[in-house]
C-alpha positions, -999 to 999 in steps of 0.1 A, spaced: -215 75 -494 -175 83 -495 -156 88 -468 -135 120 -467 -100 118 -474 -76 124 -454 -53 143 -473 -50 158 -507 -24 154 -525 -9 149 -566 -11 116 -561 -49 112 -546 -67 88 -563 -106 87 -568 -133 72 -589 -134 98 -618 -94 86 -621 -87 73 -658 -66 40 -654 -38 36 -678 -32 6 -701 0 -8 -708 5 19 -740 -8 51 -715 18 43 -694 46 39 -722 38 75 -737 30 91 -706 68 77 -693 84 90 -723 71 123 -718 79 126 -682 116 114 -690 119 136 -719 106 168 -700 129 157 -673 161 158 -695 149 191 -711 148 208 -676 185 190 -672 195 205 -702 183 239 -698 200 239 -661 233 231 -675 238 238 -710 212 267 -716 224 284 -686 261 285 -692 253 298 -725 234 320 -712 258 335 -681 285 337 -717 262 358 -733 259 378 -703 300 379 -698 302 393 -740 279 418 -733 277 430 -700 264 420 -673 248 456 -667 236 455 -703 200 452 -704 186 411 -708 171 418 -738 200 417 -759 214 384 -741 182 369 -745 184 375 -783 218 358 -788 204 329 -768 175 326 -792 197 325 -820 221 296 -804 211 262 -823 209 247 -787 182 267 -783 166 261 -811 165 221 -801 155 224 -768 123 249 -776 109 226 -802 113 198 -783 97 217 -752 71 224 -774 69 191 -791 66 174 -756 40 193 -747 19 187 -772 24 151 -770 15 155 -736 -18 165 -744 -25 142 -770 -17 109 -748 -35 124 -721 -68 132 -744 -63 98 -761 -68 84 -723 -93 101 -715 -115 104 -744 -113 60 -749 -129 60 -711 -157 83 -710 -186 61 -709 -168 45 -678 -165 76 -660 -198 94 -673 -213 58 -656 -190 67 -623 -199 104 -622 -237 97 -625 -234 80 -590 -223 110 -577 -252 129 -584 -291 136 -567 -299 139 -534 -273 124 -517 -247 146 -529 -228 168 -506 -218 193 -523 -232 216 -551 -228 226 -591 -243 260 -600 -239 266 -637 -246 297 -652 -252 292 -691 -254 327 -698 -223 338 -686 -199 359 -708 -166 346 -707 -137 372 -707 -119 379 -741 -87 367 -727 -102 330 -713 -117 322 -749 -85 333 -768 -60 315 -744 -52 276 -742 -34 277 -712 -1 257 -713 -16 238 -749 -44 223 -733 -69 218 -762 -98 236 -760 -82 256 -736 -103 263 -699 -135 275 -709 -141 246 -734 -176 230 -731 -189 205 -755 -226 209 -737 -242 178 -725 -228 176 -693 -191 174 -708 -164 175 -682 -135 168 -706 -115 196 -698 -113 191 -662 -101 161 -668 -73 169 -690 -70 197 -664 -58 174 -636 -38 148 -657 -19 175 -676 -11 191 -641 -4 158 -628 24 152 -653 37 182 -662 46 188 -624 62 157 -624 83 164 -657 93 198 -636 106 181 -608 77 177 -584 69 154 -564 39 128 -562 31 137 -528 31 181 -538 0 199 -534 -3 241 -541 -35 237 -519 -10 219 -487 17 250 -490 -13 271 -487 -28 255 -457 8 253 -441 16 287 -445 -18 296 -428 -10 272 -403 25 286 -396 17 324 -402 -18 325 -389 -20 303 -362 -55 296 -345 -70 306 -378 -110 283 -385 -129 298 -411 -166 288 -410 -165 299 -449 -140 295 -472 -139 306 -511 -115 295 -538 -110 319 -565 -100 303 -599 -106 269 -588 -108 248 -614 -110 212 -617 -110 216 -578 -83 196 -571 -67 226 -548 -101 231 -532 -103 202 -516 -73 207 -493 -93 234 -474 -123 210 -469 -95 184 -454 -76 212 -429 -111 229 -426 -133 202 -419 -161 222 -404 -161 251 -428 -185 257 -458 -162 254 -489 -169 271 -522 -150 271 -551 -156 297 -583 -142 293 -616 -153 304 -652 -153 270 -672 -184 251 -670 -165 218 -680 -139 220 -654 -167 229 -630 -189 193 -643 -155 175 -635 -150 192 -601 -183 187 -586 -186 145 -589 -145 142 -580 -152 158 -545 -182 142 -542 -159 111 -553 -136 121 -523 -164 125 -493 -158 163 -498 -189 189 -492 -176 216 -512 -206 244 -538 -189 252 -569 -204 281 -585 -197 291 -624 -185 325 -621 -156 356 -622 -130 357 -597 -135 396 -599 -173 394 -600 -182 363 -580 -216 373 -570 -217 368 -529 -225 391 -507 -200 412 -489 -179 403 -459 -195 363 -469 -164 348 -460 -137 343 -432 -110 327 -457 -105 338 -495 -76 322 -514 -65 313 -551 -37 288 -566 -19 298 -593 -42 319 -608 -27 352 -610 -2 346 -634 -32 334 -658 -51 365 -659 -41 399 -675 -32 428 -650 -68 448 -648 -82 411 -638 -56 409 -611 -72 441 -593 -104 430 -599 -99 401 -582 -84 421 -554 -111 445 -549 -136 411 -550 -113 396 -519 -112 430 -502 -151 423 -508 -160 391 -499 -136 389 -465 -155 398 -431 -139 420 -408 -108 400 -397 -110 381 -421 -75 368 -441 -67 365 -485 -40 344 -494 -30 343 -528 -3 317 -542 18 312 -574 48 312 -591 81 327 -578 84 352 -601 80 383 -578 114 375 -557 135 406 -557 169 373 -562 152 360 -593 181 353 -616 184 366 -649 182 333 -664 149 320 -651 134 354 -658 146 341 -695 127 313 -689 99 334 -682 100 350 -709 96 316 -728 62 310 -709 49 340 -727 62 331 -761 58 294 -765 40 277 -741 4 297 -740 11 318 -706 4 352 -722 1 367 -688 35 352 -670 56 385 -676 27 412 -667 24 393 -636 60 393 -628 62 429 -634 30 435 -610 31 443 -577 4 424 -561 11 440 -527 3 472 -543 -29 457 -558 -43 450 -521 -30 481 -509 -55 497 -540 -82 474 -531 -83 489 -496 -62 466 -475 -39 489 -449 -3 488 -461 4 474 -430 -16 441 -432 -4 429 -466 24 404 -464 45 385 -490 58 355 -481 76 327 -498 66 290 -486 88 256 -502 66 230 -516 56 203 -500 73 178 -524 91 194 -546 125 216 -553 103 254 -556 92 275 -534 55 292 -540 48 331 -535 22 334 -509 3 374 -510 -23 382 -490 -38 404 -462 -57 405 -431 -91 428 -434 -93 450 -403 
């Protein structure tokens, strides 16, 4: 049987953890450099290009039109298709990995199954996935999230965590970051006291967020929903992997099938900005739904809701939506989420937005939420 960890972070290792050969760790390097002096690039050169275009045309002109000289710029030009380029390498490395060790790690997740398991896996074959999660590879994955190859295939969890786990490096964040730790921090800070006997994670695929609440939480019941049934196969054996007791359950965010008030604590990571905006109520109404009375929602993601944002990383934003599979980045940014919980039946008074650093990392993450009376 594992011993829990003690902490979750980007860095955790467990058994379901590909090992890298001499060649993963040559392409995998490359990538993280190259993403690294893309994000330099775009800092310096992009950005004074951009604050130019802004001089030429107005500053009170709207962005749209400085956006569109930007696009044109050959600098541009380079620094999207090597973005995009990146990416895709990204995946491919990462697939190549994972794809020449799965009899290893279908052997190691096998142990983590039966009756000594902690935790729990509740599939639902019949489940009809959403338009939008079929049509969307989020950030290039292949397959996107809701790809499942039958036969117990867990593939896209695992390209789930390793893509995360580089491409947050490649941004600038640190090993030791964790969405899941700013969440738990911010709980800690805001609502001290606070020991939910049951705690639910919307969106929570591969699980990797999940498990901070079973660490800070110790003595709660953990759940974690999500619509992809391979994520969900990869989830269930890596807690079990990590000594944590957390039930996954194959299932909408908006729709998650508990009964009401079931839960003290109801949370996401980074999910909002991956869903279209009828979604994002739905899921608002389901936390309004699930909470007990007193019970507290916190919902956390990108940055893009700050009043300060400059003009230039809304630009980048914008990019998101165009090249890099986020469909959703912009609608979310332009949705007030506050509103949302306010609609859901929250009392204006008890929603709060709040914006919390990361834990290893130059950001800071938007934390949403309320208390239910």
């Amino acid at each position: 049987m594992s011993k829990p960890v003690a902490e979750m972070n980007r860095s955790t290792v467990h058994a379901l953890s590909p090992s890298q050969s001499c060649r993963d760790r040559g392409r995998q390097s490359f990538i993280f450099h190259a993403k690294r002096q893309l994000g330099q690039f775009a800092r310096s050169t992009l950005q004074d290009e951009f604050e130019r275009s802004r001089v030429r045309v107005g500053a009170d002109v709207e962005g749209s039109e400085t956006s569109l000289r930007l696009d044109r710029h050959p600098a541009f030009a380079v620094w999207s298709a090597l973005n995009i380029g990146s990416q895709q390498q990204m995946w491919r490395a990462l697939s190549d990995m994972v794809t020449r060790q799965t009899g290893q790690l279908n052997a190691a997740a096998e142990a983590f199954w039966g009756g000594a398991a902690k935790g729990s896996l509740q599939l639902a074959p019949d489940l009809e996935m959403p338009d939008y999660f079929i049509e969307t590879a989020y950030h290039g994955q292949p397959g996107g999230y809701c790809l499942d190859r039958g036969d117990g295939d867990w593939h896209a969890g695992a390209l789930q965590e390793a893509g995360g786990t580089l491409y947050s490096r490649g941004a600038g964040t640190g090993k030791k970051d964790s969405k899941g730790q700013a969440v738990v921090r911010f709980i800690s800070n805001t609502f001290p006291g606070l020991m939910p006997e049951r705690v639910i994670d919307l969106g929570c695929g591969y699980g990797g967020q999940t498990g901070n609440y079973a660490v800070a939480f110790p003595e709660a019941e953990i759940h974690g929903i999500d619509l992809g049934a391979g994520l969900l196969r990869y989830a269930h054996p890596r807690a079990e992997a990590l000594g944590l007791p957390i039930h996954f359950r194959q299932a909408c965010a908006s729709a998650t099938g508990f009964p009401d008030a079931s839960f003290d604590l109801v949370v996401s990571n980074i999910l909002l900005h991956e869903i279209p905006r009828h979604m994002l109520e739905g899921v608002m109404r389901e936390s309004f739904r699930l909470l007990k009375p007193g019970g507290l929602v916190v919902h956390q993601d990108v940055p893009t809701q700050r009043a300060d944002t400059p003009p230039f990383q809304q630009w980048l934003s914008s990019w998101q939506v165009a090249h890099n599979d986020e469909p959703f980045w912009q609608t979310f940014a332009e949705t007030s989420v506050a509103e949302a919980l306010v609609l859901a039946g929250f009392p204006e008074e008890a929603v709060f937005e709040a914006y919390q650093p990361q834990v290893d990392g130059p950001l800071v993450w938007y934390m949403v939420g309320a208390r239910k009376p």
